[in-house]
C-alpha positions in Angstrom: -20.7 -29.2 -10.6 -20.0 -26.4 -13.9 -17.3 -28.2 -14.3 -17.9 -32.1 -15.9 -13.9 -33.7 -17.6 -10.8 -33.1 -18.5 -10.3 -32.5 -22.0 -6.9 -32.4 -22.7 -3.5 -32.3 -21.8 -0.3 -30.9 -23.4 3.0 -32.3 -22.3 6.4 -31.1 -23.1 9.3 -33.0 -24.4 12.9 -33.1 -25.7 12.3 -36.3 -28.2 9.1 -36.1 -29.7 9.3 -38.3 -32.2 10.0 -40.9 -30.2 7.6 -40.3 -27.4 5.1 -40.3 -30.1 5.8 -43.8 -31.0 4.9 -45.0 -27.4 2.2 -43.4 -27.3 1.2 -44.7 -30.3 2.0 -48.2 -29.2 0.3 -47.4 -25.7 -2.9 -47.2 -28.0 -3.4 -43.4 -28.4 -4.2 -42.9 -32.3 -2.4 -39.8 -34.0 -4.3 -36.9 -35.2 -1.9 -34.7 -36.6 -0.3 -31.6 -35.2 0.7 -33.8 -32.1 -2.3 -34.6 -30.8 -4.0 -38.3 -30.1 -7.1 -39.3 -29.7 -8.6 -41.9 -27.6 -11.5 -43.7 -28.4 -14.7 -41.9 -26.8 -12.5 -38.4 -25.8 -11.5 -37.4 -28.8 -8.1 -35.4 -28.8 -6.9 -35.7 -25.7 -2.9 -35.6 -25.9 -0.7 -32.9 -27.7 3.1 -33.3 -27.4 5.1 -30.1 -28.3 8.9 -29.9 -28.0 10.7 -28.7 -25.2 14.2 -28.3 -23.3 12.6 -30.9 -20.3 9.7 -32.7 -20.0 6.8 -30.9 -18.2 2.8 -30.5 -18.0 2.5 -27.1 -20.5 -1.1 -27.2 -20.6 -4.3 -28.9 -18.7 -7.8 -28.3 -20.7 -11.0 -28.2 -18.4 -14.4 -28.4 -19.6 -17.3 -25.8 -18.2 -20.9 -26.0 -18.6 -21.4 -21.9 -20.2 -19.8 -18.8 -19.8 -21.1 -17.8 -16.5 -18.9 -20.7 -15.4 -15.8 -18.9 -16.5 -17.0 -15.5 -15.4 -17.1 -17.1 -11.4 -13.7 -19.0 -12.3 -12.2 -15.6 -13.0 -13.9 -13.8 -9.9 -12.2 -16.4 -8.0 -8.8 -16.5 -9.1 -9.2 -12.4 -9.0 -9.3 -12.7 -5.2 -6.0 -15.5 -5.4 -4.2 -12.1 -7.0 -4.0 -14.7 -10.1 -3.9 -13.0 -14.0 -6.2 -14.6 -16.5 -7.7 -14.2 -20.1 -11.6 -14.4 -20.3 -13.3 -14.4 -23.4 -16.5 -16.1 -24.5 -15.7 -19.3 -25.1 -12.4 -20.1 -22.5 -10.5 -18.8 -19.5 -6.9 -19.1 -19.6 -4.5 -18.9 -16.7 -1.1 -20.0 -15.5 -0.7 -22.1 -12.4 1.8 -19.7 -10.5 3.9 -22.4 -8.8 4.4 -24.4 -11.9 3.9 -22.4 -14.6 1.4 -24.7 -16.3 -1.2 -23.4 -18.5 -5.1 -24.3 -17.4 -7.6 -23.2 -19.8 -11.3 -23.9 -18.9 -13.2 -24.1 -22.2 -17.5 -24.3 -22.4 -17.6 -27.8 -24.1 -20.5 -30.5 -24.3 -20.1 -33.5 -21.4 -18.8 -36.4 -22.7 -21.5 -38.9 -22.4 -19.7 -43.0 -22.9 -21.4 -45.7 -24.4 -22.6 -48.2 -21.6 -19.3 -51.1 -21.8 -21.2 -54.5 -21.0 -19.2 -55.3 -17.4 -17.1 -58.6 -18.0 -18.8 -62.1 -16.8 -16.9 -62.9 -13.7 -17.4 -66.3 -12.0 -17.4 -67.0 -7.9 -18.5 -68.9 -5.2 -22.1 -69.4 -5.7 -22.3 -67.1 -8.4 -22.0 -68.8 -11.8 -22.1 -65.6 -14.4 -20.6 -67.4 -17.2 -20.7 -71.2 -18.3 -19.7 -72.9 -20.9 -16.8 -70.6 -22.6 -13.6 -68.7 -21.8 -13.3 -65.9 -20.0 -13.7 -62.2 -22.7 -10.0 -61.4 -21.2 -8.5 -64.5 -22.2 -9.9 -64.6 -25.6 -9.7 -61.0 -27.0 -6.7 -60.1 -29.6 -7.6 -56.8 -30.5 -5.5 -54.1 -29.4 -6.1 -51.9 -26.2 -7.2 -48.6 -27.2 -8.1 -46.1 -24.1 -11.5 -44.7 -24.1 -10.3 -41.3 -21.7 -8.2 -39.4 -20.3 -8.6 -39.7 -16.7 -6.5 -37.8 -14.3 -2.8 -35.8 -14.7 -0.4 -35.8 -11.4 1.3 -32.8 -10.9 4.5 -31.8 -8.5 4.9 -29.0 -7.2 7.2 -26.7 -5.2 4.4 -24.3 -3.6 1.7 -27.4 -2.5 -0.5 -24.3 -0.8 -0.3 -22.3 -3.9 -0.7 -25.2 -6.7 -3.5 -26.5 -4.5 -5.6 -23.2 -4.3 -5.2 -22.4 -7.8 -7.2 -25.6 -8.9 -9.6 -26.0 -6.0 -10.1 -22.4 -4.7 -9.8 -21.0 -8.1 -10.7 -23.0 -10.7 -13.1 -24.7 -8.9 -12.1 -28.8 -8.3 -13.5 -30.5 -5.5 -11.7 -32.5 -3.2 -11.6 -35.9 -2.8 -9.1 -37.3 -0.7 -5.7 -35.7 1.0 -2.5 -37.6 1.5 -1.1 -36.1 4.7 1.4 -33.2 4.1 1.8 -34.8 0.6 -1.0 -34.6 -1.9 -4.5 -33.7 -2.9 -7.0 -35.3 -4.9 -9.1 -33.0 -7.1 -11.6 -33.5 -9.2 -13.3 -31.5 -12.5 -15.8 -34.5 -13.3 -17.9 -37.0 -11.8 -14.7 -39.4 -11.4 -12.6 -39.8 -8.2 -9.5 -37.4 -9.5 -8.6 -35.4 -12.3 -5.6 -34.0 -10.8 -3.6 -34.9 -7.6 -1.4 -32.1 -6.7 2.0 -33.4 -4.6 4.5 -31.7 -2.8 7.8 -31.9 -4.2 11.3 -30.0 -4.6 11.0 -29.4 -8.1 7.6 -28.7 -10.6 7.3 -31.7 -13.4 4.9 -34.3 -14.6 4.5 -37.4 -12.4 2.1 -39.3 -14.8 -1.2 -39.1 -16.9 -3.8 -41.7 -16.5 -6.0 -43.4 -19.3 -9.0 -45.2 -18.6 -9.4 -49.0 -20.3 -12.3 -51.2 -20.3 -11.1 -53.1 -17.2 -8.7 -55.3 -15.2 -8.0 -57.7 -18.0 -7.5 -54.6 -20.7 -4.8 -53.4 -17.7 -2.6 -56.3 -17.9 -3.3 -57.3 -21.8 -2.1 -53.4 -22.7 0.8 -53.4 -19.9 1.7 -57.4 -21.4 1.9 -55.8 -24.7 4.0 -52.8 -24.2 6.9 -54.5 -22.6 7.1 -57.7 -24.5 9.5 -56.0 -26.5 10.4 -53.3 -24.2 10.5 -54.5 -20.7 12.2 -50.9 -19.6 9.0 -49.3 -19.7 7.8 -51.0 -16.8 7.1 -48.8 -13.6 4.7 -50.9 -11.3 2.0 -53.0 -11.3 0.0 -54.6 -11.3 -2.2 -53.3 -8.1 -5.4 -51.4 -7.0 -5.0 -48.1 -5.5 -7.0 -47.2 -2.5 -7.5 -43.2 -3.3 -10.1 -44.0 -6.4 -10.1 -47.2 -5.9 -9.1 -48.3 -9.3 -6.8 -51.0 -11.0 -3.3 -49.8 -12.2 -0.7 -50.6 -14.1 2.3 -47.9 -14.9 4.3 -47.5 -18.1 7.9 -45.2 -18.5 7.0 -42.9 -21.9 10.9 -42.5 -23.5 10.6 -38.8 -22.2 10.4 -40.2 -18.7 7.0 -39.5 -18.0 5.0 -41.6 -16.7 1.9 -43.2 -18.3 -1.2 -45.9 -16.3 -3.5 -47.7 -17.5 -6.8 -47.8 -15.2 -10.0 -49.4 -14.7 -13.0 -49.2 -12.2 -12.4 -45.7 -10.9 -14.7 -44.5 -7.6 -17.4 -42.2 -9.1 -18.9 -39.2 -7.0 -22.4 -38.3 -8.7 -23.8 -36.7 -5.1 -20.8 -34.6 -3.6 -23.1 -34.9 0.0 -22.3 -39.0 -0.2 -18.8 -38.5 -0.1 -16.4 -37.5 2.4 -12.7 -37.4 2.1 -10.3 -39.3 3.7 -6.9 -38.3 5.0 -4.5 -41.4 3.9 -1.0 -41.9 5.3 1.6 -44.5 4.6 1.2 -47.1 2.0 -2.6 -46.7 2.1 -2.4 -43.8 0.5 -0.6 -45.2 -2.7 -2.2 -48.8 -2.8 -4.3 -51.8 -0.6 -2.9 -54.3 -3.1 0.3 -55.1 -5.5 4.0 -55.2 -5.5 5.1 -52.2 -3.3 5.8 -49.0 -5.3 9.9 -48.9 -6.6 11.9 -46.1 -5.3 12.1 -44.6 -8.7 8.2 -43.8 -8.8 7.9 -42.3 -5.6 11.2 -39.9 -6.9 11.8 -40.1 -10.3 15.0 -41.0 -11.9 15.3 -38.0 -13.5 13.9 -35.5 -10.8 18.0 -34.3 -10.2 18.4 -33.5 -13.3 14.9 -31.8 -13.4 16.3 -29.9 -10.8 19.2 -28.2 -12.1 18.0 -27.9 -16.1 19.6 -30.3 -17.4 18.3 -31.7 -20.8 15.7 -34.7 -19.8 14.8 -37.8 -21.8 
């Protein structure tokens, strides 16, 4: 597909300082100017003030201009206004107001991660020392950003915009709930939900695997166990392991590993999940405050978030 990752996101909040210092401890390194970098994605998280917290802007990367050029003929027939120039296309998500801007960029090509030795019945894979997960003492560092999750108060319109528009594929549906779309090679990049108000659910960072999961979810709440959202658990959309964090904004943050890849879109077929299925196949059951967020009221009416 023309388009191959998500570069960036942009997220708004009323305490930036302080966001900034969980995602600093989450393992994001500053860069200046708001931004963070993770490990093999370079700057891929800018937070800028703002009244409440929200998605302001979602970078996606094309392969060359004539991308962008069918991006905008597309979104010209959605009766949606954009900005094409060389280099990027820039347009605003109607329903939510966020800002997408498609940019030509190289693909981000990762360094092959040796897989971790994992023993079973019949299958001895490593003898004579501890398990990698139980020795390591470095801190976890995210190599990606994976995916953002987006509300929504026009689900039709939100939904168009990114797949008919923009051009993400779809991956898997949530019935009368949710869509999951994808820029890259990797299950989701965005999941669009129905809700009664437009805000951030969460943004998604990949780690090396299960055992980088729980050692970075271990050491974000040892001192602050109010961060802690759910997990841990493996999803069945994506398939991947999860664990979700509470930024001080009220955003939420997961760490993720072993996420479905779709190199041939032919192999794939999506899969319309209802019930439970379609948030996990394993793990404590979701609390009521991720499936509404505490603050999603407030969201509602304006008032100051955080």
């Amino acid at each position: 597909m023309p388009l191959h990752r998500l570069i960036s996101v942009t997220i708004g909040v009323p305490n930036v300082a302080e966001t900034a210092a969980y995602y600093t401890d989450f393992g994001l390194e500053p860069a200046g100017e708001g931004w963070f970098r993770t490990r093999d994605g370079g700057r891929q998280l800018r937070l800028v003030p703002a009244a409440t917290r929200r998605l302001v802007e979602l970078r996606v990367a094309a392969d060359s201009a004539d991308d962008l050029g069918a991006a905008g003929s597309r979104l010209s027939r959605l009766g949606v206004p954009y900005d094409l120039s060389d280099a990027s296309l820039t347009a605003v998500e109607p329903a939510t107001g966020v800002r997408a801007v498609l940019e030509v960029a190289s693909r981000l090509v990762q360094a092959p991660v040796p897989a971790t030795a994992y023993n079973g019945p019949g299958r001895v894979e490593r003898t004579g020392e501890r398990a990698p997960g139980v020795v390591r003492t470095s801190a976890v560092r995210p190599r990606k950003l994976g995916h953002a999750v987006l509300g929504t108060t026009d689900f039709a319109m939100t939904t168009a915009f990114f797949r008919d528009g923009l051009g993400f594929l779809t991956s898997d549906l949530i019935k009368d709930a949710g869509i999951f779309l994808r820029c890259s090679t990797d299950h989701h990049n965005v999941l669009v939900l129905a809700a009664p108000v437009s805000f951030l659910h969460h943004t998604s960072w990949q780690v090396d695997d299960i055992d980088e999961v729980g050692r970075g979810a271990y050491a974000m709440l040892e001192d602050h166990p109010e961060r802690h959202v759910w997990g841990l658990g493996r999803h069945h959309a994506g398939s991947n392991f999860f664990w979700y964090l509470k930024d001080p904004a009220g955003n939420f943050s997961e760490y993720y590993s072993d996420m479905d890849c779709i190199v041939d879109d032919q192999l794939w077929t999506p899969e319309t999940l209802e019930g439970a299925k379609g948030l996990f196949n394993w793990g404590p059951p979701p609390p009521p405050s991720f499936l509404r967020p505490d603050d999603l009221a407030a969201l509602m009416t304006g008032a100051h978030g955080g």
